[in-house]
Backbone as XML, in Angstrom:
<?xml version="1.0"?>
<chain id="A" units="angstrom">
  <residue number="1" name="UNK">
    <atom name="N" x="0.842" y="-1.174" z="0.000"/>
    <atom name="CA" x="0.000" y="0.000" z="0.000"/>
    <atom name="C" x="0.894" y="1.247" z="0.000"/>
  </residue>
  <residue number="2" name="UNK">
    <atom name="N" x="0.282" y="2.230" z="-0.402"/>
    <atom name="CA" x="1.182" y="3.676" z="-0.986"/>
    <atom name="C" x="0.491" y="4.800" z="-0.141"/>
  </residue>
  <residue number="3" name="UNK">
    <atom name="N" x="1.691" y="4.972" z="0.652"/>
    <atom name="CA" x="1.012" y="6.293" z="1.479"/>
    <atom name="C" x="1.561" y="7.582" z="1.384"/>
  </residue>
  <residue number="4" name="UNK">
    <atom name="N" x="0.710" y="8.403" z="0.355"/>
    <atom name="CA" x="1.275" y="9.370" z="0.174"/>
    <atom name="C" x="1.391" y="10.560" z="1.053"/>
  </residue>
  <residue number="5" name="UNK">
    <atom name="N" x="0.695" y="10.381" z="1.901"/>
    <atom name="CA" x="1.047" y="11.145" z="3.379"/>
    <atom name="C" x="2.344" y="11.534" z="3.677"/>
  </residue>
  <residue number="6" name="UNK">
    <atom name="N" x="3.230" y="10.901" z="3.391"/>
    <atom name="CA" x="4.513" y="10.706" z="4.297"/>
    <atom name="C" x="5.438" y="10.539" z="3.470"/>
  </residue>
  <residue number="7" name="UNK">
    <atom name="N" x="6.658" y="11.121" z="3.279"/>
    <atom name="CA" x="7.518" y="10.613" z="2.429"/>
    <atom name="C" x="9.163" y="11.232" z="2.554"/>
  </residue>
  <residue number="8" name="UNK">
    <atom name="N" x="10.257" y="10.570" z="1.825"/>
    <atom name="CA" x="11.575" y="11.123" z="1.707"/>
    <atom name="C" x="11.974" y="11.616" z="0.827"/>
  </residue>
  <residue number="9" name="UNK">
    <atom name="N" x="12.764" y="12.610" z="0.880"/>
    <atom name="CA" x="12.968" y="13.048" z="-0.395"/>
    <atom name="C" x="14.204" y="12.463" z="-0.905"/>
  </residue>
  <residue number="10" name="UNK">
    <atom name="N" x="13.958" y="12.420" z="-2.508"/>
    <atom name="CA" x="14.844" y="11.623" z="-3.029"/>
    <atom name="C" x="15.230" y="11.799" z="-4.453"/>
  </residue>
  <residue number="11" name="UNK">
    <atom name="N" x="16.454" y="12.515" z="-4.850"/>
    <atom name="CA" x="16.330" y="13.303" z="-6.413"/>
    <atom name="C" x="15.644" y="14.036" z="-6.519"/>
  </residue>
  <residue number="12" name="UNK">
    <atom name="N" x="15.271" y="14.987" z="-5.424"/>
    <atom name="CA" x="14.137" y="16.305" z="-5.719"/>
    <atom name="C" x="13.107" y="16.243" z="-5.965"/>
  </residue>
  <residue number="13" name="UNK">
    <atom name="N" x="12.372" y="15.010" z="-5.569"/>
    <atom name="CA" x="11.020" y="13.782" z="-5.666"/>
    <atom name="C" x="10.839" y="13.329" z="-4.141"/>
  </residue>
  <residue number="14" name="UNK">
    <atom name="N" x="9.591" y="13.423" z="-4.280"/>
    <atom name="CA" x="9.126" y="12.710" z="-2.485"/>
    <atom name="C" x="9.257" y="11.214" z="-2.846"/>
  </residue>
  <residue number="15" name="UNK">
    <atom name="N" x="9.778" y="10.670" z="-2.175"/>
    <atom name="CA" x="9.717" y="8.847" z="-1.976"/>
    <atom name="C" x="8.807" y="8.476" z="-0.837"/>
  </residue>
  <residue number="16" name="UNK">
    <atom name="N" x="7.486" y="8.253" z="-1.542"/>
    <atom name="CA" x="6.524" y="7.869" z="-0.933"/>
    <atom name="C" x="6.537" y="6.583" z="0.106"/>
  </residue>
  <residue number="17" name="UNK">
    <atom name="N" x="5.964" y="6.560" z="1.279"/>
    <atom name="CA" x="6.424" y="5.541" z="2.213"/>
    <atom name="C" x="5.589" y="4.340" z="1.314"/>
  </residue>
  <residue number="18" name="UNK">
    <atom name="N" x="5.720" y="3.174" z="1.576"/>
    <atom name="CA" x="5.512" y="1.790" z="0.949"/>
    <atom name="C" x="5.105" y="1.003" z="1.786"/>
  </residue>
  <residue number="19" name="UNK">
    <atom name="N" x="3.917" y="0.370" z="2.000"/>
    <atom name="CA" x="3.869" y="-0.529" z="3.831"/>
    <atom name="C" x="3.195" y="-2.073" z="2.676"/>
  </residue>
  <residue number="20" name="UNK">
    <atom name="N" x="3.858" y="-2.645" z="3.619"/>
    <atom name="CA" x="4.892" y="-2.870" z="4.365"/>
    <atom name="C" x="6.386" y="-2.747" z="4.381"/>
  </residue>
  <residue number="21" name="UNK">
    <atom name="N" x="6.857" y="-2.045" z="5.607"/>
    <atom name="CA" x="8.205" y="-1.447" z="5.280"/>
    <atom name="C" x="8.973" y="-2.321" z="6.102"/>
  </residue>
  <residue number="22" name="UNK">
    <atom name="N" x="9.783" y="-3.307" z="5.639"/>
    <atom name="CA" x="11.095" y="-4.572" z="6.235"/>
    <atom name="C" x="11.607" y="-3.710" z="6.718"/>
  </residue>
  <residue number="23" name="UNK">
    <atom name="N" x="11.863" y="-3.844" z="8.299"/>
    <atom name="CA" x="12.810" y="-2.705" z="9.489"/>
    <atom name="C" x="14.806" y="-3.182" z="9.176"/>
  </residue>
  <residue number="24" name="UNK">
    <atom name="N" x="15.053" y="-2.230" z="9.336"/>
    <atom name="CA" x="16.399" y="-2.610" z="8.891"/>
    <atom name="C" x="17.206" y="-2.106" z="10.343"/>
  </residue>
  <residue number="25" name="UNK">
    <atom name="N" x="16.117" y="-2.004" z="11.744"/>
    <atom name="CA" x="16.720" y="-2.080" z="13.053"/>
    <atom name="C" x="15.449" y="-2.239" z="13.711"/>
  </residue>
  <residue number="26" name="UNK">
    <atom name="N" x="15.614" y="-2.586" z="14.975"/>
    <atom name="CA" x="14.349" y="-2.759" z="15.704"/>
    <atom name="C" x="14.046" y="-1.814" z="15.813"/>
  </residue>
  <residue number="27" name="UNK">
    <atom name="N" x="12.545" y="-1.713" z="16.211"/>
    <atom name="CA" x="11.997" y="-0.440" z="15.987"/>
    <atom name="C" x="10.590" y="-0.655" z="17.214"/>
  </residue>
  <residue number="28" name="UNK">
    <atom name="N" x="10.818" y="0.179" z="18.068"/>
    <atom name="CA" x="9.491" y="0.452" z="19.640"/>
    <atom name="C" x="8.589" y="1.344" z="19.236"/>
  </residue>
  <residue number="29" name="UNK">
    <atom name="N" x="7.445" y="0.155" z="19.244"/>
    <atom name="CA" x="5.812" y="1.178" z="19.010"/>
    <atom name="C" x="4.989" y="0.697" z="20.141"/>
  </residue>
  <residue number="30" name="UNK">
    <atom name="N" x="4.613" y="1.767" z="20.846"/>
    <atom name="CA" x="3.815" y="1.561" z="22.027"/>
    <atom name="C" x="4.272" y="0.137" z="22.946"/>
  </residue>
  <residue number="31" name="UNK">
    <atom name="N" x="5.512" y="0.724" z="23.218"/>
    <atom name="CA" x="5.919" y="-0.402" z="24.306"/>
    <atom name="C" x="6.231" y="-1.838" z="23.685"/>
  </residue>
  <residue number="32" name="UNK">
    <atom name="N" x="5.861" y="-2.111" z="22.431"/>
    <atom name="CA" x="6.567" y="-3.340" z="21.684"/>
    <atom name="C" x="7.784" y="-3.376" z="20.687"/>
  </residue>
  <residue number="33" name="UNK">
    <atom name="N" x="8.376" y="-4.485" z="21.044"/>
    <atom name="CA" x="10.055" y="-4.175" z="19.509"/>
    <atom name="C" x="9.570" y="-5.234" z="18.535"/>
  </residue>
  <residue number="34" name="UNK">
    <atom name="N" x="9.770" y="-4.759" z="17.444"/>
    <atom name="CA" x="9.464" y="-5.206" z="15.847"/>
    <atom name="C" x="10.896" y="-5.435" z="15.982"/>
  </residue>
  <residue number="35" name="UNK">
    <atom name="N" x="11.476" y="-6.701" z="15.626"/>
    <atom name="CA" x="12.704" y="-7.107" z="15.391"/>
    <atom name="C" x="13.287" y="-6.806" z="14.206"/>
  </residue>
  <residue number="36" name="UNK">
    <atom name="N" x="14.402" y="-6.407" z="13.508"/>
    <atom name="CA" x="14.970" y="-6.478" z="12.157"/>
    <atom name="C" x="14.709" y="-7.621" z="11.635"/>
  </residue>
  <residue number="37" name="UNK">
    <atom name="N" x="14.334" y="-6.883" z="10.093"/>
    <atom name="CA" x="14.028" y="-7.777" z="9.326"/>
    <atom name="C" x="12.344" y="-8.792" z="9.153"/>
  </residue>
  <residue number="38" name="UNK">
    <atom name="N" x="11.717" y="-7.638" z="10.311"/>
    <atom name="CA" x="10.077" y="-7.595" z="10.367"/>
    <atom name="C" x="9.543" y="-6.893" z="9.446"/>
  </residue>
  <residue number="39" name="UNK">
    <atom name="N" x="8.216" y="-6.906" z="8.350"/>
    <atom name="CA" x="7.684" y="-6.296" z="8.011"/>
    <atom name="C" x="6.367" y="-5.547" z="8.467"/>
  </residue>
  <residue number="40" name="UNK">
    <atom name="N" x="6.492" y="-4.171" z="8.763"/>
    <atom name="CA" x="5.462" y="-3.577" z="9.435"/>
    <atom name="C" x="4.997" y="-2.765" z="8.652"/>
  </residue>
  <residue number="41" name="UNK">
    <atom name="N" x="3.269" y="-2.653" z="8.904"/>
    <atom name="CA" x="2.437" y="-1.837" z="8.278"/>
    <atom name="C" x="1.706" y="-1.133" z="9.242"/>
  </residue>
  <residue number="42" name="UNK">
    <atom name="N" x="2.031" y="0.132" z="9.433"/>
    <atom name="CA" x="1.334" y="0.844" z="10.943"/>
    <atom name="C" x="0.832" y="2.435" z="10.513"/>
  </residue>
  <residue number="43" name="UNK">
    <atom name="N" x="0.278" y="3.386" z="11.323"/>
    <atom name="CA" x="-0.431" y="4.393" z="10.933"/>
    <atom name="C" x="0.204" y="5.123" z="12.036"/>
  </residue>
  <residue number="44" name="UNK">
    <atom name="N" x="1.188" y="4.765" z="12.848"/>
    <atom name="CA" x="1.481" y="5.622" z="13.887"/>
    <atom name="C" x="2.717" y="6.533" z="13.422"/>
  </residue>
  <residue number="45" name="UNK">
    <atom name="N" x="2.168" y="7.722" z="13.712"/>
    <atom name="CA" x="3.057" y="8.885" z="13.162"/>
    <atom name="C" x="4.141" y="8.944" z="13.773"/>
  </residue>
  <residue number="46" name="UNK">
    <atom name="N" x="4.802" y="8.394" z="14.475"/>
    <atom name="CA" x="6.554" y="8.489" z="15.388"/>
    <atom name="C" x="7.081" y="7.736" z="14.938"/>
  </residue>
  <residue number="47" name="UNK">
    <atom name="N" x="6.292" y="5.939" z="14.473"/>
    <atom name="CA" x="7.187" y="5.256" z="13.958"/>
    <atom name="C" x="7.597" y="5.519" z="12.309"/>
  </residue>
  <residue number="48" name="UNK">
    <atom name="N" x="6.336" y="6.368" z="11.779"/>
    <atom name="CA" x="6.984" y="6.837" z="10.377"/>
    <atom name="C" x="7.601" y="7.535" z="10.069"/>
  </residue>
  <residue number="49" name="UNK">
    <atom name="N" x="7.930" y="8.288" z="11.511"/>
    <atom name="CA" x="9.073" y="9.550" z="11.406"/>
    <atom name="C" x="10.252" y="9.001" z="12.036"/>
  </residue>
  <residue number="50" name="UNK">
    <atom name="N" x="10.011" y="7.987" z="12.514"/>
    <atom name="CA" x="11.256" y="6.894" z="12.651"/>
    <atom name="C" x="12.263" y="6.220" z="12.125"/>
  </residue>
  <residue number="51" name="UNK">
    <atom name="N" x="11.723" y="6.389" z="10.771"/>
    <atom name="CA" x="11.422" y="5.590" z="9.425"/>
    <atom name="C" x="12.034" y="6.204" z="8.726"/>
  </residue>
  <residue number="52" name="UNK">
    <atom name="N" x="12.542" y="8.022" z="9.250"/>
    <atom name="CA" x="12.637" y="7.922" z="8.349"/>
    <atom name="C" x="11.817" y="9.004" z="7.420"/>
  </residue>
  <residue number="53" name="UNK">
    <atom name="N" x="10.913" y="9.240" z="7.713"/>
    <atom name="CA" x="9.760" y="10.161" z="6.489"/>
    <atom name="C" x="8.981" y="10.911" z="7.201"/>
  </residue>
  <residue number="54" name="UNK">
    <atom name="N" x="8.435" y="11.667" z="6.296"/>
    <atom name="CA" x="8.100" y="13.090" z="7.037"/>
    <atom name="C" x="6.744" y="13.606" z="5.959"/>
  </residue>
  <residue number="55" name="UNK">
    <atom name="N" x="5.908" y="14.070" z="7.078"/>
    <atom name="CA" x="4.740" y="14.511" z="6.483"/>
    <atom name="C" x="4.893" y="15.398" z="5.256"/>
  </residue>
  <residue number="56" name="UNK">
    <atom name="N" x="3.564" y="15.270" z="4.044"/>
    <atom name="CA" x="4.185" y="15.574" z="2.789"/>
    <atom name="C" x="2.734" y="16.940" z="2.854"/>
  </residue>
  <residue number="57" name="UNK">
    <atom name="N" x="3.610" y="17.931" z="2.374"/>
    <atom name="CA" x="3.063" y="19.260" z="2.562"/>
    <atom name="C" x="2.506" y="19.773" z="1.026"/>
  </residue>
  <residue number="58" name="UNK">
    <atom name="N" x="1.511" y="20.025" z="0.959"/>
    <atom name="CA" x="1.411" y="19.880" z="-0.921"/>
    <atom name="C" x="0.571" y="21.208" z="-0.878"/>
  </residue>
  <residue number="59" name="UNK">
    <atom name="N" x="0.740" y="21.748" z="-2.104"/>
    <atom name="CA" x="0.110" y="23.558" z="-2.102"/>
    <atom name="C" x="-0.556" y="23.481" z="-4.052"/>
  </residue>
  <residue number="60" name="UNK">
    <atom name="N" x="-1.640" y="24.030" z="-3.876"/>
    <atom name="CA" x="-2.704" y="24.204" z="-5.451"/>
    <atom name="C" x="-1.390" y="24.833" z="-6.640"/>
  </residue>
  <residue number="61" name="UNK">
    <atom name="N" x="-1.058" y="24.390" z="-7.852"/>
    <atom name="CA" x="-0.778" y="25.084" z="-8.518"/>
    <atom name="C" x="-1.556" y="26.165" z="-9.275"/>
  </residue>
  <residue number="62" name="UNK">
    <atom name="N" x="-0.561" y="27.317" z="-8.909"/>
    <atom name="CA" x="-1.122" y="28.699" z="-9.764"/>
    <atom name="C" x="-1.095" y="28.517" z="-10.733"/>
  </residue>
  <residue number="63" name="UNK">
    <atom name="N" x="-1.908" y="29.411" z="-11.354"/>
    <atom name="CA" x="-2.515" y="29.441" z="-12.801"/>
    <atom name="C" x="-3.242" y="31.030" z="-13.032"/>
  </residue>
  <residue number="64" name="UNK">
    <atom name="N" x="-1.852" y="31.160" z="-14.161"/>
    <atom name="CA" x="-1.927" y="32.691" z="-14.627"/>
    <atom name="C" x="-1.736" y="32.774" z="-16.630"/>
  </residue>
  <residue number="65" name="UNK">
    <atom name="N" x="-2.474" y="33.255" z="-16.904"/>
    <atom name="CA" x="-2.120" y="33.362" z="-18.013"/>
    <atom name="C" x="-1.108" y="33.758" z="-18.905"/>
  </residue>
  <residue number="66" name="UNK">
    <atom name="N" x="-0.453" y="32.683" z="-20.071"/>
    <atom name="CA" x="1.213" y="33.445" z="-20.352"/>
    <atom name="C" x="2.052" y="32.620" z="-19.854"/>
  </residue>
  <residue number="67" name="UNK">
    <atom name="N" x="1.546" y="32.125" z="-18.607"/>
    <atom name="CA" x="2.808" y="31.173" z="-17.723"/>
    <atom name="C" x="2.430" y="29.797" z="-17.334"/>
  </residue>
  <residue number="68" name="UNK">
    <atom name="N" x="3.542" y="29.099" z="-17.326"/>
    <atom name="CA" x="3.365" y="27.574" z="-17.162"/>
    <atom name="C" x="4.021" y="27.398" z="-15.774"/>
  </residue>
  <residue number="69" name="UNK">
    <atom name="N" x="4.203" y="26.170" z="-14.924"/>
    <atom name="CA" x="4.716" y="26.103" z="-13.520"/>
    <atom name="C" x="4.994" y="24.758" z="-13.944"/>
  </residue>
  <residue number="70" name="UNK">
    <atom name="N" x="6.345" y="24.671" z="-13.092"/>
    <atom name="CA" x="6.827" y="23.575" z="-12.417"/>
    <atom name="C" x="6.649" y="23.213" z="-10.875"/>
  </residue>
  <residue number="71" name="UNK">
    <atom name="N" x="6.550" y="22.281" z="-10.571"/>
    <atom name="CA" x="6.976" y="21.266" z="-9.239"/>
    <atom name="C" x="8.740" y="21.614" z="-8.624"/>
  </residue>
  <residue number="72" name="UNK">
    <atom name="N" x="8.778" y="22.120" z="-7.366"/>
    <atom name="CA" x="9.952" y="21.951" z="-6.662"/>
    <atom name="C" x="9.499" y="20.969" z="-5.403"/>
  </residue>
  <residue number="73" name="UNK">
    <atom name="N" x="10.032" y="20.596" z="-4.629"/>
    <atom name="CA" x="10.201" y="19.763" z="-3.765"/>
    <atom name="C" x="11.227" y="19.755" z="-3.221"/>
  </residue>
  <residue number="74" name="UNK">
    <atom name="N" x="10.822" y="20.531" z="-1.895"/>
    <atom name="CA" x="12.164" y="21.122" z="-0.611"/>
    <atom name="C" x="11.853" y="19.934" z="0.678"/>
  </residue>
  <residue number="75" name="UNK">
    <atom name="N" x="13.049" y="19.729" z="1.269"/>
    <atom name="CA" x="12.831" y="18.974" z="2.708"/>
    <atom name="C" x="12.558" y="20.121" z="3.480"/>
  </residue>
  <residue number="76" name="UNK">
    <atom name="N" x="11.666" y="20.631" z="4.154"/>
    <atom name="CA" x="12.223" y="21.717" z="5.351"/>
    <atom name="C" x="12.396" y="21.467" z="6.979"/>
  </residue>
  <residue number="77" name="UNK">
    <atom name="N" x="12.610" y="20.031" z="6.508"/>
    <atom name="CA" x="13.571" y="19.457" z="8.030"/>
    <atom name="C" x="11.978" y="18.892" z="8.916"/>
  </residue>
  <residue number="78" name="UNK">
    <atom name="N" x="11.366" y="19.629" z="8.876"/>
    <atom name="CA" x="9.982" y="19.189" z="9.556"/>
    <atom name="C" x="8.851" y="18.092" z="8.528"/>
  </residue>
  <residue number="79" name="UNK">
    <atom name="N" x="8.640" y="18.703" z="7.086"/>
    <atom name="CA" x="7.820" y="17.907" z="6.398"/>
    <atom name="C" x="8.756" y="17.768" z="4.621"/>
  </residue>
  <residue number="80" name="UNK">
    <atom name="N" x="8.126" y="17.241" z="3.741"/>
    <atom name="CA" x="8.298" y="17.339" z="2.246"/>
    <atom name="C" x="7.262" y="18.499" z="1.814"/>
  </residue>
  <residue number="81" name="UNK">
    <atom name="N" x="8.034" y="19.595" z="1.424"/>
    <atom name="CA" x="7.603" y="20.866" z="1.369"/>
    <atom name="C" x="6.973" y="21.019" z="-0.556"/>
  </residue>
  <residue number="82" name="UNK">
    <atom name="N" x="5.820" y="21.123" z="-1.384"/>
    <atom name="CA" x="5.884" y="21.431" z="-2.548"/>
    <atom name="C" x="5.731" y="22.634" z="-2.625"/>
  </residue>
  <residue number="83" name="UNK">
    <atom name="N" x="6.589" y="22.941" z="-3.819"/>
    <atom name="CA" x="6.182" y="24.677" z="-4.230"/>
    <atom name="C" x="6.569" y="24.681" z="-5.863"/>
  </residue>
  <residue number="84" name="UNK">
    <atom name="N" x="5.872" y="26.142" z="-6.597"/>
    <atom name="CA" x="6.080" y="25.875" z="-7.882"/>
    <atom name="C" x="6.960" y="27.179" z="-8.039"/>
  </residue>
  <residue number="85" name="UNK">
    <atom name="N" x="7.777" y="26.567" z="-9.634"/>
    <atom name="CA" x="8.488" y="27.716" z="-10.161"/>
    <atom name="C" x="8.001" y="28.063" z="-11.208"/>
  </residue>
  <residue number="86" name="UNK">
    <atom name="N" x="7.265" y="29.421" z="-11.416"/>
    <atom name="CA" x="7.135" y="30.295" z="-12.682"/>
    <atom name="C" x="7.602" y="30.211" z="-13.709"/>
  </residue>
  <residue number="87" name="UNK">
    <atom name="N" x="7.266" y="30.103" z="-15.409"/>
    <atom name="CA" x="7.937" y="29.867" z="-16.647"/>
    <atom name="C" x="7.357" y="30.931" z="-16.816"/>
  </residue>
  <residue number="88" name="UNK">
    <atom name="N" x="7.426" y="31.615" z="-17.983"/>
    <atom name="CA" x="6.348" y="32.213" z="-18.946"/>
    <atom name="C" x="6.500" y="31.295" z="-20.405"/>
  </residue>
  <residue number="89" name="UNK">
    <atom name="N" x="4.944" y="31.356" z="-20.725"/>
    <atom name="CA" x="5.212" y="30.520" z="-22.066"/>
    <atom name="C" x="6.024" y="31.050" z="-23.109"/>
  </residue>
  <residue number="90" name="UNK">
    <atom name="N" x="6.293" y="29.598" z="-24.150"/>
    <atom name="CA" x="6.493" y="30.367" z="-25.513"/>
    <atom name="C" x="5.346" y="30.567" z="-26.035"/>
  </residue>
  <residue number="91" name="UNK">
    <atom name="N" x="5.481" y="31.108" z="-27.330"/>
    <atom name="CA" x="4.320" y="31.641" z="-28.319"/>
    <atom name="C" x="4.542" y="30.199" z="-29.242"/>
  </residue>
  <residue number="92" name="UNK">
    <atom name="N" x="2.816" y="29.942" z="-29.691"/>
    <atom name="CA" x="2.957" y="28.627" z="-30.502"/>
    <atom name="C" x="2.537" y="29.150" z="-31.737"/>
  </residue>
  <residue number="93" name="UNK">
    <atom name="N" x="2.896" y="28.459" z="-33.108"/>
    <atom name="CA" x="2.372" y="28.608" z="-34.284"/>
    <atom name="C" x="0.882" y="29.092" z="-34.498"/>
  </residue>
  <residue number="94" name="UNK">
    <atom name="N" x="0.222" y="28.455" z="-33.396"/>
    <atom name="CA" x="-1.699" y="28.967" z="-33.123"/>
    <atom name="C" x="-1.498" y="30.128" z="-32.698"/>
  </residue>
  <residue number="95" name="UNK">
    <atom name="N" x="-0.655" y="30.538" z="-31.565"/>
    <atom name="CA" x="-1.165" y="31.582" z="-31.159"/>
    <atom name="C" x="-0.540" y="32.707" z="-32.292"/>
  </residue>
  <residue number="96" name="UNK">
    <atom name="N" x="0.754" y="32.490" z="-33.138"/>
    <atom name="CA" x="0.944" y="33.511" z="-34.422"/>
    <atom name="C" x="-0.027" y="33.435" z="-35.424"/>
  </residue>
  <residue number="97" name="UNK">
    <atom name="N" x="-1.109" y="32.678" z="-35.754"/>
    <atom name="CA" x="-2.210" y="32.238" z="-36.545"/>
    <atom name="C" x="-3.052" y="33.319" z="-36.176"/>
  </residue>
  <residue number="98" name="UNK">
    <atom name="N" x="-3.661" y="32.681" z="-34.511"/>
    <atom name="CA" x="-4.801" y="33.717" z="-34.162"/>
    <atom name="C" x="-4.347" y="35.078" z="-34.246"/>
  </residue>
  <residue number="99" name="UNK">
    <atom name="N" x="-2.963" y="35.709" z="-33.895"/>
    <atom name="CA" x="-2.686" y="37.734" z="-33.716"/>
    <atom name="C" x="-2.977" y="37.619" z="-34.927"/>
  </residue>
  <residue number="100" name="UNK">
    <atom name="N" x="-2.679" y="37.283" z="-36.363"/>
    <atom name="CA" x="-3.040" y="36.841" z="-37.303"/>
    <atom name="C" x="-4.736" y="37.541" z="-38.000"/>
  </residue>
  <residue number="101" name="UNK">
    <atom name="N" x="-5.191" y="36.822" z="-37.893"/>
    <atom name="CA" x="-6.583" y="36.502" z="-37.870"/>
    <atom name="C" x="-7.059" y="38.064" z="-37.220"/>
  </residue>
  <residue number="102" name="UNK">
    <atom name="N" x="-6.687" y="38.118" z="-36.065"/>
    <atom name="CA" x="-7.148" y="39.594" z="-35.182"/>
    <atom name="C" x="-6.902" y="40.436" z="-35.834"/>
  </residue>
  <residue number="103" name="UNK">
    <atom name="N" x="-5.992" y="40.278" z="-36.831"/>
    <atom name="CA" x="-5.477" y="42.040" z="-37.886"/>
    <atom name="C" x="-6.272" y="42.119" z="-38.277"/>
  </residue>
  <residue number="104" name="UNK">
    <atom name="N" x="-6.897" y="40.385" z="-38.844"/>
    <atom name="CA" x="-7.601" y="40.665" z="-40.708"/>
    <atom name="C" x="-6.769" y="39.627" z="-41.746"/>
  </residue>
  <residue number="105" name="UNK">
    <atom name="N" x="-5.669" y="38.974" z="-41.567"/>
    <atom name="CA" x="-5.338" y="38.424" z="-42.071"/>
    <atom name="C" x="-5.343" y="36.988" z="-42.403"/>
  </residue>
  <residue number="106" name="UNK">
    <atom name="N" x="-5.955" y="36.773" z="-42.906"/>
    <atom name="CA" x="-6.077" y="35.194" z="-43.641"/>
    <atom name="C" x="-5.382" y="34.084" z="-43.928"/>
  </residue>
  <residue number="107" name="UNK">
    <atom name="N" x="-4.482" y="33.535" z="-43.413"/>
    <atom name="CA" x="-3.187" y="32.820" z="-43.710"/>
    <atom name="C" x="-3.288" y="32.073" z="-44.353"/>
  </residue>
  <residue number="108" name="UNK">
    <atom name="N" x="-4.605" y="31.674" z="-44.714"/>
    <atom name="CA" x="-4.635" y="30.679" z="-46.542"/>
    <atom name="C" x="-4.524" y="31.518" z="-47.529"/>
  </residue>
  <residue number="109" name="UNK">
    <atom name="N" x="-4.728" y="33.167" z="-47.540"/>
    <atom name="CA" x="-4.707" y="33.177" z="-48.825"/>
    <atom name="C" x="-3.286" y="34.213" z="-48.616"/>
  </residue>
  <residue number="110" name="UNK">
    <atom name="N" x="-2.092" y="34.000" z="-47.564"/>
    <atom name="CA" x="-1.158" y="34.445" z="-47.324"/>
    <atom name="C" x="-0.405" y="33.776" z="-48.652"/>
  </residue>
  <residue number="111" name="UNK">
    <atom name="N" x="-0.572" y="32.763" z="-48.325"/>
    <atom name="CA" x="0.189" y="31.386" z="-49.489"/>
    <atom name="C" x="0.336" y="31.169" z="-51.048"/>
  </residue>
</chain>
């Protein structure tokens, strides 16, 4: 199961936690030890920050006209932080068609 709740960062990408996660040391949840080399699937937030991973913080991409956005993905030590970076577009063959068209100009009978 894929919990995107929680994750590491990894190549500037969240690495989503994976359960069941094989302990690669013992590991104490509420007073019990999961031995190495146990596979555990749990919802308790200390042992996934145990683990290792950290709550994944996610924000709406903007949307402005003219401009396109990318995905960054910061650790900020507390969670997996998303934020976007600003492009402005290029101009496509349509959109030199349509300014086009807006003069008055006809680009079939340009030809």
């Amino acid at each position: 199961m894929l919990n995107t709740n929680y994750a590491k960062l990894a190549g500037g990408y969240p690495e989503y936690l994976r359960l069941p996660v094989e302990l690669e040391s013992p590991l104490i949840i509420n007073g019990v030890t999961h031995p190495t080399g146990a596979h555990l699937s749990t919802n308790d937030d200390a042992a996934i920050k145990e683990l290792g991973y950290k709550p994944v913080t996610r924000s709406p991409m903007p949307s402005k006209e003219g401009f396109y956005y990318t995905e960054i993905w910061e650790d900020s030590g507390e969670a997996i932080v998303q934020s976007w970076t600003e492009h402005e577009a290029q101009a496509t063959t349509q959109d030199y068609i349509d300014a086009l068209a807006e003069l008055g100009v006809n680009v079939n009978d340009a030809q």
